[in-house]
C-alpha positions in Angstrom: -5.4 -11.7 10.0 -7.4 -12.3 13.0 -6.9 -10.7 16.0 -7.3 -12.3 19.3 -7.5 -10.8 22.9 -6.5 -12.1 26.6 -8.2 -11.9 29.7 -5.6 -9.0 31.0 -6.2 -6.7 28.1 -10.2 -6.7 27.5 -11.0 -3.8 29.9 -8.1 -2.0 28.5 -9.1 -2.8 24.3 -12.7 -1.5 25.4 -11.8 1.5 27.0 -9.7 2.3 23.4 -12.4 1.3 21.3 -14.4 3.6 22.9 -12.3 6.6 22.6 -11.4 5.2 18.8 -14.7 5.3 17.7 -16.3 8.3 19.7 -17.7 10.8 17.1 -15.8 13.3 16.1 -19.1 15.3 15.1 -19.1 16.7 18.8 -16.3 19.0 17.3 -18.0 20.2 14.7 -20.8 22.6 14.3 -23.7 20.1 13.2 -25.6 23.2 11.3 -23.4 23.1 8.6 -23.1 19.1 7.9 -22.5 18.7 3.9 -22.9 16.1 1.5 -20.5 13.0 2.8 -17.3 13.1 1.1 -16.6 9.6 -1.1 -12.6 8.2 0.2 -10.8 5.8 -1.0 -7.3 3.7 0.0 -5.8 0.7 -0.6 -5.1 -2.8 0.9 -2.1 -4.3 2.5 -0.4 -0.7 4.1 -0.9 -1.1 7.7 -0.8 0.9 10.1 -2.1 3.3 7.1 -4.2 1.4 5.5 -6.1 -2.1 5.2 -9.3 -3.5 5.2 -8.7 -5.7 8.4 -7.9 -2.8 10.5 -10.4 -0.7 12.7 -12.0 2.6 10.1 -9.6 0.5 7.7 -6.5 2.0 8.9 -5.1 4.9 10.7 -5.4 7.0 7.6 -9.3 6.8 6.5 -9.7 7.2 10.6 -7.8 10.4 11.2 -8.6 12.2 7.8 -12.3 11.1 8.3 -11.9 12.3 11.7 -10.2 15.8 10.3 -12.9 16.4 7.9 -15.8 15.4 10.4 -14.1 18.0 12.9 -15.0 20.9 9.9 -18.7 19.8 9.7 -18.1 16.7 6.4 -19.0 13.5 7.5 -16.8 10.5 5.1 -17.0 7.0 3.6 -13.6 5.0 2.6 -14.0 2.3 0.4 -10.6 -0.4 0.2 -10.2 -1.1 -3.7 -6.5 -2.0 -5.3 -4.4 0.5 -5.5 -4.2 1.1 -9.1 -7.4 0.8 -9.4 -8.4 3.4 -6.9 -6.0 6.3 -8.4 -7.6 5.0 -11.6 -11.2 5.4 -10.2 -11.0 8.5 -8.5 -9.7 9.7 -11.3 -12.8 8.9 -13.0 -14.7 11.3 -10.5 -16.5 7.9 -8.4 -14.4 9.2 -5.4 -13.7 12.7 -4.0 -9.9 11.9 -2.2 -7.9 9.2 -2.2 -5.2 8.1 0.3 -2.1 7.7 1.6 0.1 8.7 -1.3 3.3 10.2 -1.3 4.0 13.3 -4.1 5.8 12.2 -7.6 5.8 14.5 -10.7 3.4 12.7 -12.9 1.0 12.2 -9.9 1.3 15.9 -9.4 0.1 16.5 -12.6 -3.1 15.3 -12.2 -3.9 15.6 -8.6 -3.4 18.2 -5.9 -2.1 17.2 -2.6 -3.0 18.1 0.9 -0.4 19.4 3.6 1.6 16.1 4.7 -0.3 14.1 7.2 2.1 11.2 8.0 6.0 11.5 7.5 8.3 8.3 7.8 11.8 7.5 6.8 12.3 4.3 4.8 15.0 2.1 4.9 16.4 -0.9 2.5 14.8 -4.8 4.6 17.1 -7.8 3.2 17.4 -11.2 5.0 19.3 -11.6 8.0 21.5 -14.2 6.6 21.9 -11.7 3.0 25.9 -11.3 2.1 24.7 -7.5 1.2 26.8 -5.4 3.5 25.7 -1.8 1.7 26.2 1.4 3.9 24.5 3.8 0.9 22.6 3.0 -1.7 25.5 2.6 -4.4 26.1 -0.6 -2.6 22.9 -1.7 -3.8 23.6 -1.3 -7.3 22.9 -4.9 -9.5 20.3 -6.4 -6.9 16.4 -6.6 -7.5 14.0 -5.5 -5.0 10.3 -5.8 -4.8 7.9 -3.0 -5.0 4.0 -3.9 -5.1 1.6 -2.4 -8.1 1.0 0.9 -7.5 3.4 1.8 -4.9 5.8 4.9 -5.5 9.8 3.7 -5.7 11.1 7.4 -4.8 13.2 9.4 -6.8 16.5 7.6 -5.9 15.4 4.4 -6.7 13.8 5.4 -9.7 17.3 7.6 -11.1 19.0 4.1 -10.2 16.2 2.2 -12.5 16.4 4.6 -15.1 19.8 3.8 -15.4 20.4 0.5 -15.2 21.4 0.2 -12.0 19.1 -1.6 -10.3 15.9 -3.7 -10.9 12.4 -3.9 -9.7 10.0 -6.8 -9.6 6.8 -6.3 -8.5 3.9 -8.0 -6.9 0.4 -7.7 -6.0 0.8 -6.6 -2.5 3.6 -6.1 0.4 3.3 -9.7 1.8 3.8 -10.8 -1.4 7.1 -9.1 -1.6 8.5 -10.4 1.9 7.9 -13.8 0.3 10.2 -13.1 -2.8 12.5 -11.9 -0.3 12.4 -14.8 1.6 13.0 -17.1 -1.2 15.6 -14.9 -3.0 13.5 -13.8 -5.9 14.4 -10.2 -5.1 17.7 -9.1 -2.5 15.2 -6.3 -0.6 12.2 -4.0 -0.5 12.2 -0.6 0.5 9.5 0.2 2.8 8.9 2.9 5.9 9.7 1.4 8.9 5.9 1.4 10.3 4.7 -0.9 7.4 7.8 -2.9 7.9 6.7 -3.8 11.3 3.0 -4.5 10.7 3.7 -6.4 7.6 6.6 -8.5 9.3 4.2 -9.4 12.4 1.5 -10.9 9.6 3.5 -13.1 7.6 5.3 -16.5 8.8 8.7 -14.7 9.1 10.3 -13.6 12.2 11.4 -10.1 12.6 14.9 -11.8 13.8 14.6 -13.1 10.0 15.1 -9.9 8.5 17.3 -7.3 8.8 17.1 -3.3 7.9 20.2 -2.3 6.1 22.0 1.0 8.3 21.2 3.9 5.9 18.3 6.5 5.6 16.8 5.8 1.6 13.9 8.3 1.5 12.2 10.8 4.0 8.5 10.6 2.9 5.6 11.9 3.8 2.0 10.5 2.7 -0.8 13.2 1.7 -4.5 13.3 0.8 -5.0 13.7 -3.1 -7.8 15.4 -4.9 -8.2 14.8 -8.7 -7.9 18.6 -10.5 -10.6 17.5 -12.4 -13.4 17.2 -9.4 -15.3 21.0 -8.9 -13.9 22.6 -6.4 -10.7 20.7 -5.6 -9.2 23.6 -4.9 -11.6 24.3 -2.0 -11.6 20.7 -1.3 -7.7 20.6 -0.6 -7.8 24.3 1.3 -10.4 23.2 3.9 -8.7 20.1 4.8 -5.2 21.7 5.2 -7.3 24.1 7.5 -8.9 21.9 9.6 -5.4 19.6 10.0 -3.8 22.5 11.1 -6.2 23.4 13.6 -6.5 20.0 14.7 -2.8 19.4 15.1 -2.0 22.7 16.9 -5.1 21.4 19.1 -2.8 18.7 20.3 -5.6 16.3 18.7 -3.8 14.5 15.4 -1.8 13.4 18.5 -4.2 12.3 20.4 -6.1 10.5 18.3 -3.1 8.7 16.2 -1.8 7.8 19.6 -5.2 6.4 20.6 -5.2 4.6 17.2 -1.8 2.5 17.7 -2.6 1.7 21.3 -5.9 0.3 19.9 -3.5 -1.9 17.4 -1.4 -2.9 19.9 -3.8 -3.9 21.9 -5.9 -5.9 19.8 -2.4 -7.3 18.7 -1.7 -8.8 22.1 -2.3 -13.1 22.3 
């Protein structure tokens, strides 16, 4: 995607830029700089996450910011989701991220405090005959979830009995194009991807319609494989700094600061 700016919002971009990208190291006590910690996240998840976005997405640029506020500066590599978790695994990064908590991802990771929390809802077409007001009424449709992305455990209970039926592709995108030519009858998404992901793609957010009922509260943590030395104490110092950042009144600040950067880069 390529953004583009107007004359009317320049002064405005540059002034965000500025405050986007101003280091975060003045926070920090410089003395006790470590080793830079190795991130890693996935494509195709904005705001969260993707490689066309400025630090790669609001989540490399506030937990790089959170670590570089306790003295650690951070790289984020973008690599396919399933292959990062697969990779980090394999001890070539320290943290991956956005990822919500499951049970089998829990066994092999530990997760930080959450840093983002959404609620995610069911998208269908406008035009769609599906008129469900709980998520029995979904029961017999397919809906698209890409590779590596969690399906929640309502959706999965619903799978694991028959209920429903999941096709996946190789990123969101992807999915709103089943959608659109009725491969799949919807995709279950938080409602900030929804809206990025709707502005990128040749469909008009008049085309698509979110179905009236709550189908998971998330919330999207750092993860740090139990196999890397100290994860422990990798996991501890980040849920410190977070909290001192967002008592601080600076997560705030700075995911605010984020978005308006977005929107403005957004504007034609």
């Amino acid at each position: 995607m390529q953004w583009q700016m107007t004359d009317h919002v320049r002064v405005r971009t540059l002034c965000l830029l500025i405050l986007l990208f101003m280091p975060a190291l003045v926070l920090a006590d410089t003395s006790e700089i470590r080793e830079p910690l190795k991130l890693v996240t996935g494509p195709h998840y904005a705001p969260f996450a993707a490689d066309y976005l400025p630090s790669k997405g609001l989540g490399p640029y506030l937990i790089s910011r959170i670590f570089e506020a306790s003295g650690r500066n951070a790289t984020t590599d973008v690599r396919p989701w399933n292959r990062a978790y697969r990779e980090t695994l394999n001890g070539r990064y320290d943290a991956i991220l956005p990822y919500i908590e499951t049970p089998d991802r829990k066994d092999v990771y530990l997760f930080s405090v959450p840093v983002f929390k959404a609620d995610s809802y069911a998208y269908v077409m406008a035009d769609s005959k599906i008129d469900a007001h709980s998520l029995a009424g979904l029961k017999g449709r397919k809906y698209c979830n890409p590779l590596g992305f969690a399906d929640g455990s309502a959706l999965s209970e619903m799978r694991s009995n028959g209920e429903i039926a999941r096709l996946s592709a190789a990123n969101l995108e992807s999915c709103f194009k089943m959608l659109a030519v009725g491969r799949v009858d919807f995709i279950k998404i938080n409602q900030y991807v929804a809206n990025y992901v709707i502005r990128q793609i040749d469909l008009s957010a008049d085309n698509i319609r979110k179905l009236p009922f709550l189908v998971e509260r998330i919330s999207l943590h750092v993860m740090v494989p139990k196999t890397r030395p100290e994860a422990q104490a990798l996991i501890s110092e980040f849920d410190r700094a977070f909290s001192e950042m967002n008592q601080s009144g600076r997560i705030q600040e700075w995911t605010q600061n984020y978005l308006e950067t977005l929107d403005s880069l957004s504007e034609q």
